[in-house]
N, C-alpha and C positions, 0 to 999 in steps of 0.2 A: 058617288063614284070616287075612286083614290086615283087622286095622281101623283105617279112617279118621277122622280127626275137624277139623271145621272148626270152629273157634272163630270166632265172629263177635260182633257189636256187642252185635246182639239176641239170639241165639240161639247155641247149639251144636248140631249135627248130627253125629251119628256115623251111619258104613255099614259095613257087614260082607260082605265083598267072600270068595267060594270060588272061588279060580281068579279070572277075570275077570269075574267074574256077580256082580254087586249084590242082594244076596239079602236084606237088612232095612235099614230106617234110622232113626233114632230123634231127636227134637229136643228139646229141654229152652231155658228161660230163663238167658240170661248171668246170673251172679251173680256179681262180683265177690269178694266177701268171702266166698264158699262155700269149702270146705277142700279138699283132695284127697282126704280120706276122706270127705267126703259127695258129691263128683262120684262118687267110684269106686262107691260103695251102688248110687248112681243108674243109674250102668252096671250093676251087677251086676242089677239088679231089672228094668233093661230086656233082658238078657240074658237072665233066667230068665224073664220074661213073653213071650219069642219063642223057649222053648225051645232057644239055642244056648249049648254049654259055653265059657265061660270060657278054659277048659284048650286048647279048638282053636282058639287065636287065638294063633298063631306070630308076627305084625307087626302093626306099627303104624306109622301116619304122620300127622303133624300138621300144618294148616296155622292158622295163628293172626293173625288183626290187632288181637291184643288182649294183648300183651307181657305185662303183670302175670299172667296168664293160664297163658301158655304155661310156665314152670318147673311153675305146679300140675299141670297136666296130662303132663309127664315123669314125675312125682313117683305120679300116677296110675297110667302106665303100669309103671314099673319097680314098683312096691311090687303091684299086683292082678296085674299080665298076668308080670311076671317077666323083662321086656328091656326094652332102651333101644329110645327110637320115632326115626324119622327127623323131622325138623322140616325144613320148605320154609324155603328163603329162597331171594334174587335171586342169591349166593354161587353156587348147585349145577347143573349143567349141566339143561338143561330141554329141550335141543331148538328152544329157540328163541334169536334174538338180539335180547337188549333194547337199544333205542337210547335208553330212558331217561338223562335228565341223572344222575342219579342213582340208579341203580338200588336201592341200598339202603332207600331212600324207597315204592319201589314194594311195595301192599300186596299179602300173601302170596296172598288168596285172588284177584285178576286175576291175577296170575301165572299159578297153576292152572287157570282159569277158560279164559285161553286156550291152556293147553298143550293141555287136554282139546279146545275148537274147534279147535284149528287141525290137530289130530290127526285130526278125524273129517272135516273137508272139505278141507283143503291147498286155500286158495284163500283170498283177502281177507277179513280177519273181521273183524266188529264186532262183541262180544262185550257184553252190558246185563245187570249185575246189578242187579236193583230190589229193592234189600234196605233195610238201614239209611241207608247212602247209594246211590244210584245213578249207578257206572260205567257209562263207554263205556271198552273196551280193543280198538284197533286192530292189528289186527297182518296183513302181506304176505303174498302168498301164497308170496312167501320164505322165511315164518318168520321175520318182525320185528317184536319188540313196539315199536310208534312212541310210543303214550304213548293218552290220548284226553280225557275229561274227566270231572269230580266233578259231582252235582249235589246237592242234601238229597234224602232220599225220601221216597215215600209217606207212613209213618208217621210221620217227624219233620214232612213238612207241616202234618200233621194236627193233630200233639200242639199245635204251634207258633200257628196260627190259634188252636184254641182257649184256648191259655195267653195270649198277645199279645191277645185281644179281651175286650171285657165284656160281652159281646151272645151271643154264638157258642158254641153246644153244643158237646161234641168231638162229630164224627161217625164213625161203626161204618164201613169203608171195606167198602162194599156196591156194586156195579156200579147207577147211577144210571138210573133207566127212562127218560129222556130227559133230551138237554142242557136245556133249559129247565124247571129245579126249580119246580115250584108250588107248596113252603113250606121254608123255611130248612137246615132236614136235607137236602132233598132239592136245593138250590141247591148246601150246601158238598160234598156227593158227587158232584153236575155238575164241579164247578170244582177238587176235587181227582184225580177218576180221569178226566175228557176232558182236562184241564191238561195232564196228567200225560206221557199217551198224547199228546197234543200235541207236549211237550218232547221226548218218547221219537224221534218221528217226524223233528222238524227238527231235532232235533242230529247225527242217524243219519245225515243228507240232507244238512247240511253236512260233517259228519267223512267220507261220500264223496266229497264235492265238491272238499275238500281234498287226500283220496288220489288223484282223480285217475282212478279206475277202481270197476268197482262191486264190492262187497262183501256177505258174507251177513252176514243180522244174525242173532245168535243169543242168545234171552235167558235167563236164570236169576235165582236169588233168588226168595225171600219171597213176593214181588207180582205175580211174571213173569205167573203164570196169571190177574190179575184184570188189568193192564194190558196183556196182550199180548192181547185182546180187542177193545183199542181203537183199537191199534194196525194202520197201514196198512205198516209196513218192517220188521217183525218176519218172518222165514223163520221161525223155527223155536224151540220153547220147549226147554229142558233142565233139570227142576226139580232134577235130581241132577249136574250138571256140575261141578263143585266135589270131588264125592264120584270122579266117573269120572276127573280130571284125579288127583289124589290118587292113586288107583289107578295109573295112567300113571305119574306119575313114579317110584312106588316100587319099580314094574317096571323100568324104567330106570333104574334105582340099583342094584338088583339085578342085572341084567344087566353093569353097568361094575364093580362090584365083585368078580364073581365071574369078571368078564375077566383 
């Protein structure tokens, strides 16, 4: 079996992929200063709580935007699972061609994000991960990552209003019963998830406008399912995208090395 693992801001996400079938996935809290042997506990216990062995986990693949990160979790892999894992970067052939200025810049998980979209529709993508920060990744229906843009997310909206205010409770990010909030909670969940869904909408609508042709959007992350709700250009959610592209590439790593 391969297992995948995303490192991210907020979160880690591992999946455990038999064949090409996404059969569990699991998320836990970034912790910086956490060990390799207390990640790995963690794996094991979420392993042994989904009844899969350990021992049938032949690969692994990492995608990480979180550098200090990634050697812990090599360190994880080799010492529990007993092989070296492959790590994504912008270096390794992906099927796609980035026209990024810099490719090295470009974080690991769009990468994946739209190796996985561009795999499942071969056609214009705009790709929205509404996670820690929220990307737009454009990519042809060439197969060209063109670039697209950052915005803060959801939750760092949130933490941020209410850290920056002296008035302003943080709010629980709950889908809002109507735009026009009738008491302050229900004002800043107006004005954080219609905002939000707002931004989602006009930057999708410019970042077409500027390709020049229309495009599917397709979103993933954290928030996908409470903002893509409110959302009028969103095609289509993918809460596991990240995890499927991951898969994808490692097949195709596979396949060229064993060519």
């Amino acid at each position: 079996m391969l297992l995948a693992i995303d490192i991210g801001n907020s979160n880690i996400v591992w999946g455990l992929f038999r064949q090409q079938e996404l059969i569990g996935s699991w998320r836990m809290e970034t912790a910086l200063s956490q060990t390799a042997e207390a990640y790995g506990d963690s794996l094991s216990r979420q392993l042994d709580t989904a009844r899969q062995s350990i021992a049938a986990i032949t690969d692994t693949i990492i995608c990480s935007v979180v550098p200090i990160l990634t050697p812990v979790f090599e360190r994880v892999t080799q010492d529990l699972l007993q092989h070296r894992p492959l790590v994504v970067s912008s270096c390794m052939d992906t099927g796609l061609v980035v026209r990024y200025a810099d490719p090295r810049t470009l974080g690991a998980d769009r990468l994946v994000n739209a190796v996985a979209a561009y795999d499942r529709h071969k056609t214009n993508i705009i790709v929205i991960d509404l996670g820690t920060a929220t990307t737009f990744s454009v990519v042809t229906q060439k197969g060209e990552f063109l670039g697209g843009a950052i915005a803060p997310g959801l939750g760092i909206s949130a933490e941020a209003l209410s850290a920056k205010t002296a008035q302003l409770p943080k709010a629980f990010l709950a889908p809002p019963q109507s735009v026009i909030g009738r008491d302050t909670l229900a004002n800043i969940q107006s004005g954080l998830i219609y905002g939000h869904a707002a931004m989602v909408d006009e930057l999708t609508a410019r970042l077409q406008e500027e390709l020049g042709q229309e495009a599917m959007a397709v979103a993933t992350g954290g928030f996908s399912s409470i903002i893509a709700l409110y959302c009028k250009r969103i095609h289509e959610v993918r809460p596991h995208l990240t995890l499927e592209g991951l898969e994808l590439l490692y097949r195709r790593h596979k396949g060229e090395s064993q060519a």
